[in-house]
KENU-115998 format. One record per residue (C-alpha): residue number from 1; residue in three letters; x, y negated, z negated. Coordinates in steps of 0.5 Angstrom, whole numbers, plus 500, padded with zeros to 3 digits. Layout:
residues N
 resi resn  xx  yy  zz
  NUM  ALA   X   Y   Z
...
end
This chain:
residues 313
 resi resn  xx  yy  zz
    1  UNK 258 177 196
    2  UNK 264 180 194
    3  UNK 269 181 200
    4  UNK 274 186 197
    5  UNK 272 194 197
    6  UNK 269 197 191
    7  UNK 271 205 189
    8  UNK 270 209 185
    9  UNK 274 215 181
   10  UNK 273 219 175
   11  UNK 278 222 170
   12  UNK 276 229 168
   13  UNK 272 229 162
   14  UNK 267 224 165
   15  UNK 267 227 173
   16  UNK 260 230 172
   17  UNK 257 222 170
   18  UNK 261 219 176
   19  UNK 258 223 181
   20  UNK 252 221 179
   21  UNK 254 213 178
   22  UNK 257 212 185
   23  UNK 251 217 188
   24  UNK 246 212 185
   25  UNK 251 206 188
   26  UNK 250 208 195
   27  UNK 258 212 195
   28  UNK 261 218 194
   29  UNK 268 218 189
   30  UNK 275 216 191
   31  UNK 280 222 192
   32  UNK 284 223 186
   33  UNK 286 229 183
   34  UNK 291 231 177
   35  UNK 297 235 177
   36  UNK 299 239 171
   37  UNK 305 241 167
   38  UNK 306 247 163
   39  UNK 308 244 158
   40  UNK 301 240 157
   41  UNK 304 234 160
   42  UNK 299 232 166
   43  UNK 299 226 172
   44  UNK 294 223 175
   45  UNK 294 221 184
   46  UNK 290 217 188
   47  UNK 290 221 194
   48  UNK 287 215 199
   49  UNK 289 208 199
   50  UNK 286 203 193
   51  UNK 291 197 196
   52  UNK 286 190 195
   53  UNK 280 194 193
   54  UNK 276 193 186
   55  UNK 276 200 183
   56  UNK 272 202 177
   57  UNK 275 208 173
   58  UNK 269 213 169
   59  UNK 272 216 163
   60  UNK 270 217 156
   61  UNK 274 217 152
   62  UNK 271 222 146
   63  UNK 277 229 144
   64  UNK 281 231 146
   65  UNK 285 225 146
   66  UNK 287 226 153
   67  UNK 282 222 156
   68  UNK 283 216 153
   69  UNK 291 218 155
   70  UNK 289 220 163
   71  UNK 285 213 163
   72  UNK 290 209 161
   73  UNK 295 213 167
   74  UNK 289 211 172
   75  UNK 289 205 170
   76  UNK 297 204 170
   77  UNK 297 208 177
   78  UNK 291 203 180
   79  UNK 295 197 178
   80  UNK 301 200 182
   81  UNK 298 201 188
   82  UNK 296 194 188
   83  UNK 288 195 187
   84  UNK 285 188 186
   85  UNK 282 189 180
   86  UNK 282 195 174
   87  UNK 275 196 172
   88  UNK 275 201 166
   89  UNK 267 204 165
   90  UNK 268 207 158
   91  UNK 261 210 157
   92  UNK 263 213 150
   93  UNK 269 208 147
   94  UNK 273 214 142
   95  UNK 276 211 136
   96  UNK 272 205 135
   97  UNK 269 207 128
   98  UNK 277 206 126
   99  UNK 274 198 127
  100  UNK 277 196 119
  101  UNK 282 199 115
  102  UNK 276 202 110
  103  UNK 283 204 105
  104  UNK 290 201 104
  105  UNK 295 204 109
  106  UNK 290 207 115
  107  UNK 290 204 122
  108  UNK 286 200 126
  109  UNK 285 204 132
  110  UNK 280 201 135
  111  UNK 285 195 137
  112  UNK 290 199 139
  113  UNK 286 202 144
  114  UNK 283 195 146
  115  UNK 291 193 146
  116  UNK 293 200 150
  117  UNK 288 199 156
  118  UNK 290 191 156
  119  UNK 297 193 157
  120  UNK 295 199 161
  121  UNK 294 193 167
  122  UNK 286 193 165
  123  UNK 281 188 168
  124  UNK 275 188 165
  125  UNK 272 194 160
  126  UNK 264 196 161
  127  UNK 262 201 156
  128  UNK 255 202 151
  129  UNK 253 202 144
  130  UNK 259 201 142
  131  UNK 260 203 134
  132  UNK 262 196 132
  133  UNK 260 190 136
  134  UNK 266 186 134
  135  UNK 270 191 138
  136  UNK 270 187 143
  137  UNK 273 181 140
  138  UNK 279 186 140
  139  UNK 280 185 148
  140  UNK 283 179 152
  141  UNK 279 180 157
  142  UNK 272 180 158
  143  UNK 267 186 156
  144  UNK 261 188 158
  145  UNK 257 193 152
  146  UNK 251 196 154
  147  UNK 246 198 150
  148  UNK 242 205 151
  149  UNK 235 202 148
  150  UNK 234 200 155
  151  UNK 233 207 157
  152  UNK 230 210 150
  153  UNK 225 204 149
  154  UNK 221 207 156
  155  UNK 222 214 154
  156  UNK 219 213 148
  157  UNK 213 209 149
  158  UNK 212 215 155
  159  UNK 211 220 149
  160  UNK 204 216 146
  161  UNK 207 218 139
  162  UNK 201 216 134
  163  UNK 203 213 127
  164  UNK 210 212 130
  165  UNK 216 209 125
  166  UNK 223 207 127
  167  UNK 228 211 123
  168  UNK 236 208 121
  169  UNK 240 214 118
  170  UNK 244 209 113
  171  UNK 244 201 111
  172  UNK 249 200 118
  173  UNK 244 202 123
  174  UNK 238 197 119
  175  UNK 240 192 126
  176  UNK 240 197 131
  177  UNK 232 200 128
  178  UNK 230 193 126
  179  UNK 231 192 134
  180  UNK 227 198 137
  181  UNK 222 197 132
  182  UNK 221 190 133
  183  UNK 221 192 141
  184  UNK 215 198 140
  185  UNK 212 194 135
  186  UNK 213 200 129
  187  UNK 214 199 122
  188  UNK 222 201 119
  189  UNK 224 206 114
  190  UNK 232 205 112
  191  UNK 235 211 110
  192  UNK 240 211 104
  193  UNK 246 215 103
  194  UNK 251 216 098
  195  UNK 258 220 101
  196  UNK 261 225 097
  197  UNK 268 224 103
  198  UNK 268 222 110
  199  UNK 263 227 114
  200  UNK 260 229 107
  201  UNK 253 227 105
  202  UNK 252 227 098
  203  UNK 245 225 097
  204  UNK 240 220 101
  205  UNK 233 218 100
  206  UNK 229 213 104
  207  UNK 227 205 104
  208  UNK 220 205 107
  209  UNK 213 207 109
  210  UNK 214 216 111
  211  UNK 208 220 109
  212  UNK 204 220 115
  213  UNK 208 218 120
  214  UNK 212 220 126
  215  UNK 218 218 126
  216  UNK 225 217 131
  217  UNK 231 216 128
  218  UNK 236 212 132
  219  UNK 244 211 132
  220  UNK 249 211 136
  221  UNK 252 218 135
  222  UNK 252 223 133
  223  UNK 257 227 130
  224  UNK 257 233 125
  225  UNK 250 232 125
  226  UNK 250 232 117
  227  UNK 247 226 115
  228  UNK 241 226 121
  229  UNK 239 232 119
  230  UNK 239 231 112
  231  UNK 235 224 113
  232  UNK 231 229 119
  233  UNK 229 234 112
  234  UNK 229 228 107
  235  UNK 223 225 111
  236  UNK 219 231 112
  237  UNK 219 233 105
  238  UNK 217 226 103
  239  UNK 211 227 108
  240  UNK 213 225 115
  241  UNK 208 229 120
  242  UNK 215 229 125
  243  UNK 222 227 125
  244  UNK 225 225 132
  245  UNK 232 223 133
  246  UNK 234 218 140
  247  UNK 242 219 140
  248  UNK 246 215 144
  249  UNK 253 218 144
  250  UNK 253 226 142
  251  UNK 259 227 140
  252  UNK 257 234 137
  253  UNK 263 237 133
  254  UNK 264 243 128
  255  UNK 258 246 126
  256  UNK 252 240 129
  257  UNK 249 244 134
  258  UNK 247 249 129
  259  UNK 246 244 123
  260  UNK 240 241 129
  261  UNK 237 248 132
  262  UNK 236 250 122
  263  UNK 234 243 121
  264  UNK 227 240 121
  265  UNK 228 236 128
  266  UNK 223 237 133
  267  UNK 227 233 139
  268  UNK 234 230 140
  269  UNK 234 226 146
  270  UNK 241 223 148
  271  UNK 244 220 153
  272  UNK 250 224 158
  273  UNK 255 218 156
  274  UNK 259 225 153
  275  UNK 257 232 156
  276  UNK 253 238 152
  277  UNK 256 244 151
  278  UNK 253 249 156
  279  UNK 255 254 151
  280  UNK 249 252 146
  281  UNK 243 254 144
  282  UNK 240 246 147
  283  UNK 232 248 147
  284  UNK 232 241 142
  285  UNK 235 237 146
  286  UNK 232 231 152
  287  UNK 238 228 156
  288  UNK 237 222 158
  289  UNK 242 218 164
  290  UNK 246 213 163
  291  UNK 248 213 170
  292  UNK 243 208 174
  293  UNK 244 203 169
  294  UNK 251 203 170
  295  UNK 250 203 177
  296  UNK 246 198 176
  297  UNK 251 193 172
  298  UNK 257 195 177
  299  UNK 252 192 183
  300  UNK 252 186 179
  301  UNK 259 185 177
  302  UNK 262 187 183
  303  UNK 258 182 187
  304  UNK 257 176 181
  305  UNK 251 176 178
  306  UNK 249 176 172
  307  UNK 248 182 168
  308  UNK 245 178 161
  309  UNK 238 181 161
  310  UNK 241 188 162
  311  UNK 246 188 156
  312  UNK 243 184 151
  313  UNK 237 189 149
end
């Protein structure tokens, strides 16, 4: 068994996620705050010792980009303050669509933040359904990434949906549906798109079986919400009974709750790696926690074990 304390702290935007990680754990959160400047400059405190301690910090690191900057303060603060070890669990990794330069003269961000949070003093980073796996190759040190199937797949089932097909909302989503199709014994249809410019569909049809089935499709976020609602329409005018979505990360900027509450989507389930917006109208939407397998996996990690059959899904 592990000989050194384990606690718990959460930056602001994921507070309402580690609440329910350390309740799941047996524990309450740590005591830390965060003192505000007017200018906008801001300063996090642990207001209890964490000397010796292996303390894990929740936050994603989703807009504005003063969550991925209160992280790598906490994560600098704790390795000040002589914790054992650092332990970043990142529900939702921002940043990590920029994993290439896709055009010449543009930033590889995704390795400047795994650079950031290992120079930060991090330990080890445990984060789900990271965009692009070999994101985790950019770390020097180890990289637990979860997958969100391990909740989707049990949901889905409980559903006892006739005539089920897998959807992917593009050809880079083909792995991810290949997988839960494979795990719900469903067929696969692959939608296809054309980009008129980032965020812009501009046409899409679909590779696959559609008329008569009902169909989930699955990604690992969701953005504006323009290409799965376009997929959602395509599929039901070419046939589909209806057209689900199961959504990792909903990350739900500019005009996508509006887009999904217009569009032919009967369910969007997601997960609370990123927190709704109270304020929409959310009567589509199925949350899913996150929390017990976190808590799950940090139990393993904490005290050795291993946590292969948890994140290899």
């Amino acid at each position: 068994m592990a000989i050194h304390k384990i606690k718990f702290f959460a930056g602001r935007g994921s507070r309402y996620l580690a609440e329910k990680i350390a309740n799941i754990y047996g524990t309450k959160l740590g005591n830390s705050d965060v003192l505000e400047f007017s200018d906008g400059e801001f300063q996090p405190c642990y207001n209890e010792s964490i000397r010796g301690c292996t303390v894990f910090i929740v936050q994603s690191t989703f807009p504005p980009s003063d969550n991925l900057m209160e992280l790598l303060m906490m994560i600098d603060a704790a390795r000040r303050a002589s914790a054992y070890k650092v332990i970043a669990v990142i529900p939702y990794f921002g940043w990590a669509r920029q994993d290439r330069k896709d055009r010449p003269r543009v930033p590889i961000t995704a390795k400047l933040v795994a650079n950031m949070l290992v120079a930060a003093g991090v330990d080890r980073v445990i984060t789900m359904d990271i965009h692009a796996d070999q994101i985790q190759g950019f770390f020097d040190v180890p990289v637990d990434s979860l997958y969100a199937s391990g909740i989707f797949i049990p949901y889905i089932k409980s559903l006892g949906i006739d005539n089920l097909s897998i959807a992917a909302p593009d050809m880079g989503g083909a792995k991810r549906a290949g997988t839960y199709a494979k795990m719900l014994q469903t067929p696969v249809i692959i939608s296809h798109k054309e980009r008129a410019k980032a965020n812009v569909v501009g046409s899409m049809t679909a590779i696959g079986e559609v008329e008569g089935r009902n169909i989930i499709i699955v990604d690992d976020m969701i953005d504006t919400a323009g290409t799965i609602c376009m997929a959602a329409n395509m599929l039901m005018e070419r046939g589909a009974l209806s057209v689900r979505a199961a959504i990792s990360h909903p990350v739900l900027s500019g005009k996508a709750y509006e887009r999904i509450n217009e569009s032919a989507l009967q369910q969007v389930i997601v997960t609370d790696t990123i927190p709704l917006n109270p304020n929409e109208d959310l009567h589509k939407f199925e949350v899913l926690s996150v929390a017990e397998l976190f808590a799950d996996v940090i139990e393993r990690i904490h005290n050795y074990k291993e946590i292969s059959s948890i994140f290899f899904k």
